[in-house]
N, C-alpha and C positions, 0 to 999 in steps of 0.2 A: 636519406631518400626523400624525395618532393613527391607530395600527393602524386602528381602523374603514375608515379611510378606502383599506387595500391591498387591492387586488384580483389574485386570483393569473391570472388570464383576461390581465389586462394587464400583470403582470410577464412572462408566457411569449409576449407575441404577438409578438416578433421570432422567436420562437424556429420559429414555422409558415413550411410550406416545405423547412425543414430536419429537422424532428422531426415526424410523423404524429400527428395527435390522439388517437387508441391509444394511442401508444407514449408520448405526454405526460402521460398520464391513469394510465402504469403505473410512470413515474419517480413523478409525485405520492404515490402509495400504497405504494411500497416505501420498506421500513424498511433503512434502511443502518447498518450497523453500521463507522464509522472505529475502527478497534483500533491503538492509536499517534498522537499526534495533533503528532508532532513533523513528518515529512514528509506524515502524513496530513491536517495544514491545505490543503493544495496541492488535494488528490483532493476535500476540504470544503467550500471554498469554488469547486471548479469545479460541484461537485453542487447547491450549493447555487444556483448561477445558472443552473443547468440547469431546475430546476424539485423538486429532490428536497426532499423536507416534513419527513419522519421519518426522525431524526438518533438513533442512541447513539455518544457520546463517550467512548472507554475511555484514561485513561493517570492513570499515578499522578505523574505528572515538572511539573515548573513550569518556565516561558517563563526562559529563561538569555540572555543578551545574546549570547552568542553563537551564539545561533537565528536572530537577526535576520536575516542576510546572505540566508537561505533559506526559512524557515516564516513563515508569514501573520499574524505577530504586529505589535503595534507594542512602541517603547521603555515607552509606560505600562503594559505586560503583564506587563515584569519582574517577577518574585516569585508572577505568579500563578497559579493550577493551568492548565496547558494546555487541560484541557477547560471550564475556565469561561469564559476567555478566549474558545478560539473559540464554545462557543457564543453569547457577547457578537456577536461577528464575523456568525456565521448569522443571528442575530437583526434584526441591524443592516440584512442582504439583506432577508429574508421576515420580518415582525414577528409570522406567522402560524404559521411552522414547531415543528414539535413538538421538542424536542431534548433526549435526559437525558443529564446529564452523569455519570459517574463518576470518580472519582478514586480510581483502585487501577490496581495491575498485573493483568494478567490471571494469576490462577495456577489450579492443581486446585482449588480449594472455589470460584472463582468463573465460570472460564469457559465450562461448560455452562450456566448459567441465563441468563448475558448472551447468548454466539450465538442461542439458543433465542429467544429476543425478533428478530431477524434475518432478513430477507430476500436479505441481500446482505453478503456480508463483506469490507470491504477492510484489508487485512494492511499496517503498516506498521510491526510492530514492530519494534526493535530486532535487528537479525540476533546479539545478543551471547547474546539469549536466547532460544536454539533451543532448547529444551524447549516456551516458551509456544509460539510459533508451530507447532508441531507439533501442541500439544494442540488451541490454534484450529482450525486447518487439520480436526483430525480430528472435534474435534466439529460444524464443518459438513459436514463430508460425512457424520455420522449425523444431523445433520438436514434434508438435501438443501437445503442454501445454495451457492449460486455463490461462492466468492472470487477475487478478483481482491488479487495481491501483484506490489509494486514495488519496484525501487532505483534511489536515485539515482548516476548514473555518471557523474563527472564533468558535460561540456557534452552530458549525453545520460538518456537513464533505458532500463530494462526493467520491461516490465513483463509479469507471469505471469496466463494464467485458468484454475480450477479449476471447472468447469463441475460443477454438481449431480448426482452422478451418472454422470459421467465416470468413463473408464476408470484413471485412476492418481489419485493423489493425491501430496501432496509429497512421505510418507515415504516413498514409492513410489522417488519418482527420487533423494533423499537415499540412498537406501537404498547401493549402491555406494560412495559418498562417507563415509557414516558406518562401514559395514562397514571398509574400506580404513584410515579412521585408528583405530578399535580396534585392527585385526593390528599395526598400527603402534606404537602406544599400550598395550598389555596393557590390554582394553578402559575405558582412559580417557581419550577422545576427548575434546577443546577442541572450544568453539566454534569456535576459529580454526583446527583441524586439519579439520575437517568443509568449513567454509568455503572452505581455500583449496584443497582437493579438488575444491568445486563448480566454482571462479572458473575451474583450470586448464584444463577442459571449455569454457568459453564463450570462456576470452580470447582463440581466434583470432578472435573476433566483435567484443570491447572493444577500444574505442581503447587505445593502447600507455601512452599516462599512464597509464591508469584500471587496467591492468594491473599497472603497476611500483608505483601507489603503494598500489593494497591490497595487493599483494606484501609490501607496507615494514610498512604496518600490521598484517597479520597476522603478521608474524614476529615484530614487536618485542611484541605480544600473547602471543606462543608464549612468549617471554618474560617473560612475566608484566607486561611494561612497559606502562603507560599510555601509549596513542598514538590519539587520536581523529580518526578517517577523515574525510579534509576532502569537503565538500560543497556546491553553488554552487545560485543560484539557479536556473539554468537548467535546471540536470537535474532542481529539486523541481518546479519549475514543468509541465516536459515529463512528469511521473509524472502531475500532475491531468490534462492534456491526452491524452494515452495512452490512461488509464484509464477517463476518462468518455467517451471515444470507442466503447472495445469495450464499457462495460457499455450504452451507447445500443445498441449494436448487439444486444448478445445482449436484448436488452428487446425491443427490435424484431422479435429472431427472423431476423436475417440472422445468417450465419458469421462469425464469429467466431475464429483460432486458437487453438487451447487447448492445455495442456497433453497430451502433454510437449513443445509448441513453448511459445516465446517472441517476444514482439515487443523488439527492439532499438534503439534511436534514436539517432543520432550526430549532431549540430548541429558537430560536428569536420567529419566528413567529409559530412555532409550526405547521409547514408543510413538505411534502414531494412531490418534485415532480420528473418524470421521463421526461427528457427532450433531445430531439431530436437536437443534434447540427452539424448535417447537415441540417438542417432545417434554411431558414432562421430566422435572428434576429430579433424579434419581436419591 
């Protein structure tokens, strides 16, 4: 079959029922911005099967075989830019969808003019480099963009919404966390000092693996040592699943939690919970 021949009316008709012809009509026209496209293939190709059209692709990093276990790649994608790749993947769904791809990091000279193209931003940068994610975060919320940011945990994921215009923003609830390892640091705070600041607030929420072994990883980091944080299918998978749940939902215009909760998902335990972390630690 040749594009002519895709009709988007009948790629979306399972999808009635379940999704209101409103709220299908307003995934179709929002521009999504995936920033990370290592666990963000996940949230990518759920959006894409949703109905979403209009695609920017941000990462500078190329498909490594050792992606494979977890991001939406195949073996013949090795070597190749990760946002060329998936948008090969989107294409391959909707032969119709708009998708640019970039290949860079997000940094200061670039990531104002890419959110600003944005309706919707999903955050799955690399948590190593909390500067970018800060900068992102901040420049949607001067351009009143929704993000939605996730991790994968283990056989689980969380996942965070930053609602437009909302009352905090991440520096916001970073704030405590980054403040604390400065005093600590004669202000020069690690990613990883920042980090396991945050984790020690949730992990009565994290299953106890997923506790001990970013424990492991972020010390041996503290140490300057190379230690890459392992990560399963399950949990990337349960981040698109998650994700494109609540951004249906705030599309919709139903409630949504939003920051400073979090939604948590445990396929361990077989639980879900929405947890308050401004709220003291229990």
């Amino acid at each position: 079959m040749s594009v002519d021949d895709f009709s988007y009316d009948q790629f979306v008709l399972r999808n009635a029922g379940y999704i209101q012809p409103a709220t299908q009509e307003k995934i179709r026209n929002t521009r999504l911005l995936i920033a990370g496209c290592g666990m963000g293939s996940s949230p990518a190709m759920c959006a894409a099967r949703l109905g979403f059209e209009k695609f920017i692709l941000v990462d500078g990093d190329t498909v490594d075989a050792h992606n494979l276990n977890r991001q939406f790649y195949e073996f013949a994608d090795v070597g190749k830019p990760k946002v060329e790749a998936l948008k090969g993947q989107i294409l391959r769904i909707n032969p119709q969808a708009e998708v640019e791809a970039v290949q860079a990091f997000l940094d200061a000279g670039n990531t104002e003019a890419i959110v600003g193209k944005a309706d919707i931003v999903f955050d799955t940068i690399d948590f190593v480099d909390l500067p970018a994610i800060l900068r992102l975060h901040g420049a949607a919320r001067a351009r009143g963009a929704d993000v939605f940011t996730a991790l994968n945990v283990g056989f689980g994921a969380l996942v965070w919404y930053f609602p437009a215009g909302g009352p905090l923003g991440l520096s916001d609830i970073l704030a405590p966390d980054l403040a604390d390892a400065n005093a600590a640091h004669g202000g020069a705070a690690s990613y990883a000092d920042v980090f396991a600041r945050f984790i020690r607030r949730i992990a009565p929420y994290l299953d106890k693996e997923v506790v001990d072994h970013v424990g492991h990883v972020l010390h041996s980091m503290s140490e300057g040592k190379a230690c890459p944080a392992s990560q399963i299918a399950v949990g990337s998978f349960a981040v698109g699943a998650m994700a494109l749940a609540m951004m249906h939902d705030a599309l919709a215009g139903k409630p949504v939690p939003a920051a400073p909760r979090l939604v948590i998902h445990s396929f361990t335990n077989h639980a879900t919970r929405i947890v308050d972390v401004s709220a003291p630690t229990p």
